[in-house]
MDAnalysis code that builds the backbone (N, CA, C; Angstrom):
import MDAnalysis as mda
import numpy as np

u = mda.Universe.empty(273, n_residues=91, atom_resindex=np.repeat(np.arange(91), 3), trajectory=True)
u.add_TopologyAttr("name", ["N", "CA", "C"] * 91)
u.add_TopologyAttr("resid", np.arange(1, 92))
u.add_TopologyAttr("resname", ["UNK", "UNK", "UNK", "UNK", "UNK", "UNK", "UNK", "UNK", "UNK", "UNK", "UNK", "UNK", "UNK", "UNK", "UNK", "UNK", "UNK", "UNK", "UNK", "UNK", "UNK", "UNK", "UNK", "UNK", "UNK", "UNK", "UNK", "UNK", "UNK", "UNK", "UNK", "UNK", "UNK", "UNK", "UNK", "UNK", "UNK", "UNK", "UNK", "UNK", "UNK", "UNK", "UNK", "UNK", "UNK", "UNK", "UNK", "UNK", "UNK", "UNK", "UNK", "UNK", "UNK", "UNK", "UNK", "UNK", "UNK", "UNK", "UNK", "UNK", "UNK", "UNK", "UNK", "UNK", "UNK", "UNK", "UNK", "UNK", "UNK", "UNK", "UNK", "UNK", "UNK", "UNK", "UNK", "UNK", "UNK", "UNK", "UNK", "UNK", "UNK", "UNK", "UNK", "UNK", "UNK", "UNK", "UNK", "UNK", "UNK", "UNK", "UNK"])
u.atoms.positions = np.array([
    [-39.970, -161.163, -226.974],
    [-38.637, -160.753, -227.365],
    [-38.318, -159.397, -226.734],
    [-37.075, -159.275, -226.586],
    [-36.712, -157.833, -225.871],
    [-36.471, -156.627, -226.809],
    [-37.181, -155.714, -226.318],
    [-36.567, -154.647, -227.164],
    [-35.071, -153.922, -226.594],
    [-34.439, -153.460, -227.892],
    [-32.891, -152.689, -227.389],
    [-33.087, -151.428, -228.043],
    [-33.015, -150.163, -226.996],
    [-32.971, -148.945, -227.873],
    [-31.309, -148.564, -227.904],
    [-30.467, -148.309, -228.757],
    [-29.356, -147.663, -228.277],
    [-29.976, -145.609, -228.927],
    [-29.352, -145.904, -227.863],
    [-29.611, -144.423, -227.440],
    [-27.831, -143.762, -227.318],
    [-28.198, -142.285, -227.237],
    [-26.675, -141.464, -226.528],
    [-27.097, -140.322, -225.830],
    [-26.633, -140.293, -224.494],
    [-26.902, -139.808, -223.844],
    [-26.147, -138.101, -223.534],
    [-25.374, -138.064, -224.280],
    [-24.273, -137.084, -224.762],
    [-24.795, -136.635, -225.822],
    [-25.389, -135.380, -226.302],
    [-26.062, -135.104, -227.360],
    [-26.273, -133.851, -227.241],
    [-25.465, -132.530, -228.245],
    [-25.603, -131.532, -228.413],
    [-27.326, -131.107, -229.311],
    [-27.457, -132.195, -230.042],
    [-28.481, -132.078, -230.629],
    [-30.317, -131.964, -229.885],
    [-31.156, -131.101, -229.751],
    [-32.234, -130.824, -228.862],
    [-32.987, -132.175, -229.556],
    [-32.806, -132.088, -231.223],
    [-33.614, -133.005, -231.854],
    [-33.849, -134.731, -231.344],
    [-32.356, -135.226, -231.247],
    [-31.832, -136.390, -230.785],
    [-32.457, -136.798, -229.389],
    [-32.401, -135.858, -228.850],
    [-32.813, -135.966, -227.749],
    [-33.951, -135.734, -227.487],
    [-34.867, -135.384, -228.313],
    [-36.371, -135.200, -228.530],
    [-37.195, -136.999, -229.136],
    [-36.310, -136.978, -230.083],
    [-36.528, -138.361, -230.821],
    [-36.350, -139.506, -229.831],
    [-35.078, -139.559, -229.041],
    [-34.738, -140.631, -228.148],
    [-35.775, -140.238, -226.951],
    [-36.084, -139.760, -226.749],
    [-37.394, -139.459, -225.612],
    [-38.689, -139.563, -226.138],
    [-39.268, -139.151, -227.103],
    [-40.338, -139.839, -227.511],
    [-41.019, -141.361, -227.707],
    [-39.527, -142.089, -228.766],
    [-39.418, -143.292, -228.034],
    [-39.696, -144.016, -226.807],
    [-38.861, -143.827, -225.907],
    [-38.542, -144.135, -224.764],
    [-40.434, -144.031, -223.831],
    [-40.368, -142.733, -223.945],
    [-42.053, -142.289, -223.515],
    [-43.080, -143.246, -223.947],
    [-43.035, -143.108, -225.397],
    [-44.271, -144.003, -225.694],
    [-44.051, -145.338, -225.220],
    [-42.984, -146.051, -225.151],
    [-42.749, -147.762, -224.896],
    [-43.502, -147.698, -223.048],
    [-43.068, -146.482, -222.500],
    [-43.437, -146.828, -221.169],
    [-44.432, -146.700, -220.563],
    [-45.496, -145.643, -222.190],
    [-46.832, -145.432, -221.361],
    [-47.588, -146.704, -221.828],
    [-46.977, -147.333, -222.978],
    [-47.418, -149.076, -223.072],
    [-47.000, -150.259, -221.983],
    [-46.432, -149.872, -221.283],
    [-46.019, -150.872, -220.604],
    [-44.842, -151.684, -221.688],
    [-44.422, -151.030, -222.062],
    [-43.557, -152.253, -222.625],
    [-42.234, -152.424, -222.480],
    [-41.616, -153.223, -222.457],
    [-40.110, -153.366, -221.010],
    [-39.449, -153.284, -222.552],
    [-37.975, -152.836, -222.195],
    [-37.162, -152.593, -223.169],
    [-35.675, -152.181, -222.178],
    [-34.352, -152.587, -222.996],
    [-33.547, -152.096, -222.253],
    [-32.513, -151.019, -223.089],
    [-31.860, -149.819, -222.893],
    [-31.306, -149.250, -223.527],
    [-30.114, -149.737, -223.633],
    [-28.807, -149.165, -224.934],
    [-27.516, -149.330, -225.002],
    [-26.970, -147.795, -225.171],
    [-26.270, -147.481, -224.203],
    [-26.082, -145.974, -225.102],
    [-24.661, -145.980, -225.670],
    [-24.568, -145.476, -226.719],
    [-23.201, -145.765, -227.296],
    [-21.964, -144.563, -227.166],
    [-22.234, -143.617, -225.917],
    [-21.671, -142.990, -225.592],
    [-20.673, -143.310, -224.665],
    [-21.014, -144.753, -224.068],
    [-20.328, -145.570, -223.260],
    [-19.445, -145.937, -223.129],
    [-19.110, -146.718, -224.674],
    [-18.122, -147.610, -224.893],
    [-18.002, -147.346, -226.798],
    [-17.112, -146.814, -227.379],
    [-17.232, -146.795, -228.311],
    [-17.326, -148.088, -229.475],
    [-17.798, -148.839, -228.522],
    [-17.511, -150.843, -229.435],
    [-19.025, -150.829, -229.799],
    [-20.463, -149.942, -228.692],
    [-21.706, -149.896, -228.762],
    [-22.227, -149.569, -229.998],
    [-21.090, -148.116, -230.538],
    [-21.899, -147.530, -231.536],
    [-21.406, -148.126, -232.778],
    [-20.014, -148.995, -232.669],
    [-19.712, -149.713, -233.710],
    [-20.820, -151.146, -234.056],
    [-21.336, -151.642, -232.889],
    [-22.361, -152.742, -232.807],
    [-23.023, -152.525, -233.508],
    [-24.104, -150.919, -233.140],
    [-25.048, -150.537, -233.571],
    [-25.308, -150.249, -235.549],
    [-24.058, -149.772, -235.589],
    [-23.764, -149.570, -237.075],
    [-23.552, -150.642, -237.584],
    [-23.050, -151.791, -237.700],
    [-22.962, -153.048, -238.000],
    [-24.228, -153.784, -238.039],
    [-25.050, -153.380, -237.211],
    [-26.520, -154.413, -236.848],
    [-27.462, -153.551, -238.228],
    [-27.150, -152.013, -237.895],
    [-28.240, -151.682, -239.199],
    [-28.046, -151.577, -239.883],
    [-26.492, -151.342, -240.480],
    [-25.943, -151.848, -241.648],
    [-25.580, -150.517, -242.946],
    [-25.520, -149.832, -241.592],
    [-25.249, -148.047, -242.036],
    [-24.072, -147.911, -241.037],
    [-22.891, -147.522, -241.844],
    [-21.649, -146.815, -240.999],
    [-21.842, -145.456, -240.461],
    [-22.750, -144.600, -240.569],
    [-23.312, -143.091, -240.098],
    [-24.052, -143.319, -239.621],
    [-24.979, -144.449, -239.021],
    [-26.004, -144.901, -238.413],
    [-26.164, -143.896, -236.855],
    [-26.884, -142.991, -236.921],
    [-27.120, -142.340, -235.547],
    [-28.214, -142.866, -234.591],
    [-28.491, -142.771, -233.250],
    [-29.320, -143.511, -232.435],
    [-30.408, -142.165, -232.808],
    [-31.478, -142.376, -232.378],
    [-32.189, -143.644, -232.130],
    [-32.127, -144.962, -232.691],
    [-32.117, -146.383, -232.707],
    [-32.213, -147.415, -233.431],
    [-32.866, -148.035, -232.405],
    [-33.909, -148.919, -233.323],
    [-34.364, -149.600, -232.413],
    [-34.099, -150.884, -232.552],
    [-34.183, -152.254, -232.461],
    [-34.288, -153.501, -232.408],
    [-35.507, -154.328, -231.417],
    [-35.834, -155.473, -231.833],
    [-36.673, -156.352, -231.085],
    [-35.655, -157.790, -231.125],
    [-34.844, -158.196, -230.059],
    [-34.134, -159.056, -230.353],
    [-33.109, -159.174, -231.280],
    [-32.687, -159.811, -232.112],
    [-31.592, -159.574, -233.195],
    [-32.349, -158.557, -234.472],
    [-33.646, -158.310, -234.216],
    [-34.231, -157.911, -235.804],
    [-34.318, -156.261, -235.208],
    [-33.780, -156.054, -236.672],
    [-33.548, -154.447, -236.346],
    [-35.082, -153.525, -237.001],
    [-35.889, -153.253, -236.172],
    [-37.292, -152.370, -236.195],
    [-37.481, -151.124, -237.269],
    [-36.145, -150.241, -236.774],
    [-35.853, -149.179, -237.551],
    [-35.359, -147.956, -236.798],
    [-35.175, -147.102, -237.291],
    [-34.860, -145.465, -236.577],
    [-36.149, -144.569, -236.100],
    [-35.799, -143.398, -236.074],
    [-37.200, -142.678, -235.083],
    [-37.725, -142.124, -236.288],
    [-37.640, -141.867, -237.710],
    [-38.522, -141.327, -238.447],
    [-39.552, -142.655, -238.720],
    [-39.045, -144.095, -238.826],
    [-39.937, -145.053, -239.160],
    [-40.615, -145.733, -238.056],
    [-40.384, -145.391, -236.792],
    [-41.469, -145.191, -235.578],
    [-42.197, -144.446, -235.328],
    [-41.959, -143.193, -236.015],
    [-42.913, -141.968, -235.738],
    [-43.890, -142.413, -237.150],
    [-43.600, -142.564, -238.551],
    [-44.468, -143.338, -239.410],
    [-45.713, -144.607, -238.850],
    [-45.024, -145.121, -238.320],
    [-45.899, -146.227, -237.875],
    [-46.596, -146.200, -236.603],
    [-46.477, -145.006, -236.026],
    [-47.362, -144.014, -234.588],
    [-48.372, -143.555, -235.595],
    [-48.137, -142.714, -236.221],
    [-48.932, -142.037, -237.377],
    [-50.091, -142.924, -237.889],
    [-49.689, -144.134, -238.605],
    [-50.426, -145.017, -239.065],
    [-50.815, -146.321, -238.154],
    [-50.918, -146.035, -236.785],
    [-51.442, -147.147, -236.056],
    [-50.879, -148.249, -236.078],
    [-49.405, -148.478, -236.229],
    [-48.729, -149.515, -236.515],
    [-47.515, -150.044, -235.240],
    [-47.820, -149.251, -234.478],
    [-46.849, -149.465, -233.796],
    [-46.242, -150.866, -233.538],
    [-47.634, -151.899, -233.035],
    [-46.729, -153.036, -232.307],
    [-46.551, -153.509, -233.407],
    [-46.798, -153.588, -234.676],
    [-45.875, -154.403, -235.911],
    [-44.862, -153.865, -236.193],
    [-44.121, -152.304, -236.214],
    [-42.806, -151.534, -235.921],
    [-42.234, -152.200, -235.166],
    [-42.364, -152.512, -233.177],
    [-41.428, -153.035, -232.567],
    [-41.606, -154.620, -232.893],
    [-42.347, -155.742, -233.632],
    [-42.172, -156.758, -233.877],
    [-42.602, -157.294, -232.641],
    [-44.009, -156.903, -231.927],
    [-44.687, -157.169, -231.167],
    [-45.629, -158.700, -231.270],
])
């Protein structure tokens, strides 16, 4: 299954952009293919994104594996922590 990060690439925040790069980092020192959405794009992305996780304030990071939504970057960094990763992305 594919992973989807939406991401934003427009980001005053150092944090956001710390979080969306950590992500991103770890998937690639796994080898693991994934494609981003950034919702800075098209404002229909970040409406998607909020709809899929089911939070109207929903900020990126989000992750997904196919239609199933994984979680945000505090519950990826949880499951880094606890050795959980490929059950986080629904590996």
């Amino acid at each position: 299954m594919a992973l989807t990060i939406y991401i934003s690439s427009v980001s005053g925040s150092r944090e956001l952009k710390q979080q969306q790069s950590e992500i991103l980092q770890f998937l690639d020192a796994k080898k693991i293919q994934y494609k981003t959405k950034d919702i800075t794009q098209d404002p229909s992305i970040k409406d998607e994104m909020r709809k899929l996780v089911g939070n109207p304030s929903a900020m990126p990071p989000q992750v997904f594996s196919g239609d199933t939504y994984c979680g945000d970057y505090s519950m990826f960094f949880e499951a880094v922590e606890d050795g959980k990763a490929e059950a986080f992305f629904k590996l």
